[in-house]
C-alpha positions, 0 to 999 in steps of 0.5 A, spaced: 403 448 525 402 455 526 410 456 528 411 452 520 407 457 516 409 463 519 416 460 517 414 459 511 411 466 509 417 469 512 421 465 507 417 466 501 417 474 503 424 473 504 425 470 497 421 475 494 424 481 496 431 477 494 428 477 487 425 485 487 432 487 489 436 483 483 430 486 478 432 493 481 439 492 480 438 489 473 434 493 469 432 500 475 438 501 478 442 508 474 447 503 473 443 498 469 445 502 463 452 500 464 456 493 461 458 488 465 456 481 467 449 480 469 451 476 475 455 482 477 451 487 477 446 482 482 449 481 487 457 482 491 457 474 491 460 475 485 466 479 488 466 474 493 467 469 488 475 471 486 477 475 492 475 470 497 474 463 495 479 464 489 484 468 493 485 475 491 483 474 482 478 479 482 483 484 480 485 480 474 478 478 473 476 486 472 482 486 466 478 481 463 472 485 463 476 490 461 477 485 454 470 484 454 466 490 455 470 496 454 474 501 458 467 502 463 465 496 467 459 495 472 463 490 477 458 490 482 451 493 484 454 499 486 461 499 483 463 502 476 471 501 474 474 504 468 481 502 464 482 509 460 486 508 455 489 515 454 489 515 462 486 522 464 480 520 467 484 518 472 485 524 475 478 527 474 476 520 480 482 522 484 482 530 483 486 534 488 481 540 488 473 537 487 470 533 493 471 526 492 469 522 499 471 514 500 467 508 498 465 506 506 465 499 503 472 499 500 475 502 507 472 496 512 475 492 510 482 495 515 476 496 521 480 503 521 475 508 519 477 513 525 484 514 521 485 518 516 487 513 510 480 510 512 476 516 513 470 517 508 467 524 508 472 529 504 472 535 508 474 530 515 479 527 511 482 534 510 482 536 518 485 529 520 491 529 514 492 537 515 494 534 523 498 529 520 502 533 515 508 536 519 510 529 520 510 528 513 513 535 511 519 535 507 522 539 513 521 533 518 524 528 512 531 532 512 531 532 520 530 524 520 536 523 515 541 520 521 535 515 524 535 513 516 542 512 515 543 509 522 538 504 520 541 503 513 548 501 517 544 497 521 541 492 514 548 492 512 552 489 518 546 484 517 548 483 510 555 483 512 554 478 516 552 473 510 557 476 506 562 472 509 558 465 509 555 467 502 549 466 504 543 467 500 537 472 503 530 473 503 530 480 500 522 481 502 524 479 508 530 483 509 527 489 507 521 489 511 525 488 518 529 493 516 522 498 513 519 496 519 525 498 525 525 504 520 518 507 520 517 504 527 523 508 530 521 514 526 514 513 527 514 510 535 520 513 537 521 505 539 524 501 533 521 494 533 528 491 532 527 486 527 533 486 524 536 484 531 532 477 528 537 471 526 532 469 521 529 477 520 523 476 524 519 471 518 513 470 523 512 478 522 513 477 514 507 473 516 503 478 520 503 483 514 500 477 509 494 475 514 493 482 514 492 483 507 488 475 506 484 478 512 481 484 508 478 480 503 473 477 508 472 483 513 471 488 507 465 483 505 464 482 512 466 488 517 462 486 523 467 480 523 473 484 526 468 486 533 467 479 533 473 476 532 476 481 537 471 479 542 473 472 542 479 469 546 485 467 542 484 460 543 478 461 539 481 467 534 487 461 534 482 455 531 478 459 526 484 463 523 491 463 526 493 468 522 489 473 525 492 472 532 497 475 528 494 481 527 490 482 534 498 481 537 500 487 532 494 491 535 495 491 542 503 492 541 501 498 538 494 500 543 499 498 549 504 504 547 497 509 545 496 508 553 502 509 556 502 516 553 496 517 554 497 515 561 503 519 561 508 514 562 512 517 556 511 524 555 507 528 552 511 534 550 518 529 549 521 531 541 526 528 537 531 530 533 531 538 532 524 539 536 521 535 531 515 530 533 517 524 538 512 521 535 505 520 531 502 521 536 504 526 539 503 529 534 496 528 532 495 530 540 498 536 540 494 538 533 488 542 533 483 536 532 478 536 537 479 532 544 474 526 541 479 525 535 485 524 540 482 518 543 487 511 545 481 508 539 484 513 534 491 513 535 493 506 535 488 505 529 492 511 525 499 507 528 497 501 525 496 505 518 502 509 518 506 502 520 503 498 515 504 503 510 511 505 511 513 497 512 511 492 507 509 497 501 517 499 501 519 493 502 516 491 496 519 496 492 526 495 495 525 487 493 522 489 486 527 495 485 533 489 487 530 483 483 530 487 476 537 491 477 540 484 478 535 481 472 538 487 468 546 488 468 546 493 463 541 497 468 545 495 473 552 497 470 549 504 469 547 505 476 553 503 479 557 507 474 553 513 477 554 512 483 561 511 482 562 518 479 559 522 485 562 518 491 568 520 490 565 527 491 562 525 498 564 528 504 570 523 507 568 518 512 560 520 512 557 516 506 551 518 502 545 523 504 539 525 502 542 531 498 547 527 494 541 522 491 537 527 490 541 529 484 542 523 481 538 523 475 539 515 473 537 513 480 532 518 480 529 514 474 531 507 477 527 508 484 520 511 479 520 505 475 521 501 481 515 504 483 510 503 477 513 495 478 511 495 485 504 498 484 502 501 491 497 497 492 495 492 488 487 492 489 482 498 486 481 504 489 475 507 489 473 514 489 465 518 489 463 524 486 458 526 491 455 532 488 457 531 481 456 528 475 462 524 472 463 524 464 468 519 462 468 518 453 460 518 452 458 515 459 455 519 464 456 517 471 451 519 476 454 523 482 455 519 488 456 513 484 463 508 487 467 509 481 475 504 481 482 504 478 487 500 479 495 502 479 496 495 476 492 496 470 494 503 469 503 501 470 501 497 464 497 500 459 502 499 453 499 506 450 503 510 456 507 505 458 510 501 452 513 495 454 510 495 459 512 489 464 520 491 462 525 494 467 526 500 463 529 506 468 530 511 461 523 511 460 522 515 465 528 521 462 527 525 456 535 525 455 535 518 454 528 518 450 523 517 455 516 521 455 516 528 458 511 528 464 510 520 465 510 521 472 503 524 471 500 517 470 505 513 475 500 512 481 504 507 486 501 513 491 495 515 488 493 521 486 490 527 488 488 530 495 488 523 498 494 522 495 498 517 499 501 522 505 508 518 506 510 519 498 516 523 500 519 519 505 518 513 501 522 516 496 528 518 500 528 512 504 528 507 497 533 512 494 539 513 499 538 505 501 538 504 494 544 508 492 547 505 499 546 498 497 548 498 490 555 502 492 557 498 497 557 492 495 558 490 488 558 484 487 551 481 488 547 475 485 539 472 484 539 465 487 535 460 485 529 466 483 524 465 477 520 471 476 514 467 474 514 463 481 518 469 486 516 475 483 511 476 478 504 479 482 500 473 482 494 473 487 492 480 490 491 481 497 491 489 497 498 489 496 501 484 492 503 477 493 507 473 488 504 465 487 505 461 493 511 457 491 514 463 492 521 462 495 523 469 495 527 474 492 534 471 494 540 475 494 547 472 495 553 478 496 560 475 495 
């Protein structure tokens, strides 16, 4: 009996306490005084809701809130999100000189907070990006130039080969074998070789989307990768096969992580031109302190550089190929373009990196495939630590999470007119685009955590591009709707069409 009261006072407190907290957040909290649904201002169920049991409509959701309550919506408890219609304000959150830290809720929804991508505190964002940028740096892009090309004539003898039996390819699929080898090649200095996979490897395609369908649970439940990591695979298998997936991607990478470390590949090894043999390598020879070049961190910022330089540019290369082939105008100037220059190329040595860099179409081409790819489909959050943010007549108190979102930004009609149209021009004054548009397009966000791959994106996606819609000039959609293939339908951080998608399908003939 005694047993019975004491549980049922631990529930009365319990219930007591659940009402105290919705009262605060309600009416106390210095969020209160911003609009937003009462039911998202109460508690994070309401997130979970459209991310989770809805699967990935939270960012539509918000774009509805955006209609009813104006371009400020409380989204959470803790989370305001801003749809600025001149745009600015973007820059103000995702500033590249004021401290800005990361939203902890936002990054554990990857279990890679020892990463830079996943860092939250500003000033340590700074030491583990100033490791990594001479991986990144213009200098090791040029020098990676002929591990790119070997690789882009690779996906065309793969292309080649269905060429010949007209056979239709799974452009996404394609692309991410190819992005992958690349990045992995570049990165691992150990290609993954999906590309030598007669089906292009469609069970790593898979990996990628579990990955993405995964954060939506571990970012409202992060203690649930240490659970799930725990757990035999059996066990991992009957709960979410996906994340079996995911767990093997991870040991692949910690394996190459150990052999390093162990000294079974060397430490001091380069590539080409006493460039970096790989990522890790470089972090290890950087002036971070020894308890930031631990096995746990490195393969958590290999995991980030992998699934960044994988299916985000496979997703561009795939949006960029469906509207050039759903535009033939847009198509003909393309290849018109790059008609006129082969023809200067030095003889037998196909395109390179300087030669596309001076194409002005292509150049627009590629920004536009950005803004239609969006980087990452979900929010990203920001806090102003030790400063007030002022946005119209709003005032924002300092170290509140404040959300933007590349999809609603692409497509502000006030900006971008005709917004949901391929329309390379727009982005070239010549051809009666808008001076400084590339201001507002944030496939990469902006500011000082602006994405670190942005140049090697660029010059991977341009000199395949220009390779592809050069060499074969005579390609069409199969059987490809927009609304079921392409259209953004559910997003799973980085965008995924509707699930009777069959793909992007491409016939070469």
């Amino acid at each position: 009996m005694v047993g019975f009261w004491n549980l049922a006072i631990a529930a009365v407190f319990g219930l007591l306490y659940c009402v105290a907290v919705i009262i605060y957040r309600l009416f106390l909290s210095p969020l209160s005084k911003f609009p937003g649904p009462k039911l998202a201002a109460a508690t994070l169920w309401y997130e979970f809701y459209y991310e989770v049991v809805k699967e990935g409509q939270f960012m539509f959701k918000i774009q509805e809130l955006h209609k009813q309550y104006g371009p400020i919506v409380r989204i959470s408890p803790f989370e305001l999100h801003v749809d600025d219609p001149n745009g600015d304000f973007y820059h103000v959150v995702f500033s590249g000189t004021a401290v800005r830290d990361k939203n902890p809720y936002e990054i554990a929804q990857f279990g890679t907070n020892d990463t830079g991508f996943g860092t939250v505190d500003h000033y340590l964002h700074r030491k583990r990006r100033q490791a990594l940028n001479p991986f990144f740096s213009m200098a090791s892009i040029n020098r990676l130039e002929p591990i790119m090309r070997t690789m882009i004539e690779k996906l065309c003898t793969r292309i080649d080969e269905a060429q010949k039996f007209k056979t239709p390819l799974n452009m996404r699929l394609v692309y991410l074998c190819y992005a992958t080898d690349f990045i992995t090649t570049y990165a691992l200095n150990n290609s993954w070789n999906h590309l030598d996979s007669p089906d292009f490897s469609p069970l790593w395609c898979r990996t990628i989307k579990e990955t993405g369908a995964m954060s939506k649970w571990t970012k409202q439940f992060p203690f649930l990768y240490g659970f799930l990591t725990s757990m035999p695979d059996w066990l991992v298998g009957k709960l979410n096969p996906g994340m079996i997936l995911v767990l093997d991607m991870q040991r692949k990478i910690k394996s190459m992580v150990q052999d390093i470390n162990d000294g079974k590949v060397g430490g001091e090894d380069v590539s080409l031109n006493g460039g970096p043999r790989t990522v890790f390598q470089t972090l290890l020879n950087s002036d971070l302190p020894a308890s930031e070049k631990s096995v746990h961190h490195l393969w958590q910022e290999g995991q980030n550089v992998i699934g960044a330089g994988a299916d985000a540019t496979a997703y561009v290369l795939s949006i960029t190929t469906f509207h050039l082939l759903n535009n033939l105008d847009k198509l003909e100037k393309l290849q018109a373009e790059l008609r006129s220059v082969a023809a200067f190329l030095p003889n037998g040595q196909g395109w390179n990196l300087t030669a596309v860099r001076q194409l002005p179409y292509l150049t627009n081409v590629v920004l536009e495939g950005l803004r239609l790819s969006y980087g990452t489909s979900s929010r990203l959050t920001r806090i102003a630590p030790n400063e007030n943010l002022k946005f119209q007549d709003w005032v924002v108190p300092a170290g509140t999470p404040i959300s933007m979102t590349a999809y609603i930004m692409h497509h502000n009609e006030k900006i971008f007119p005709h917004s949901h149209s391929f329309v390379p021009e727009r982005w070239s004054e010549r051809d009666g685009g808008t001076p400084g548009l590339e201001r507002y397009m944030v496939s990469f966000s902006k500011g000082s955590r602006q994405c670190i791959g942005m140049n090697l994106a660029k010059a991977e996606i341009s000199l395949t591009l220009a390779t592809l819609f050069h060499r074969y000039q005579d390609m069409e959609l199969f059987d490809t709707n927009f609304e079921r293939d392409v259209k953004l339908t559910h997003d799973m951080f980085l965008p995924q069409p509707s699930k009777e998608s069959r793909g992007i399908r491409v016939v070469f003939k």
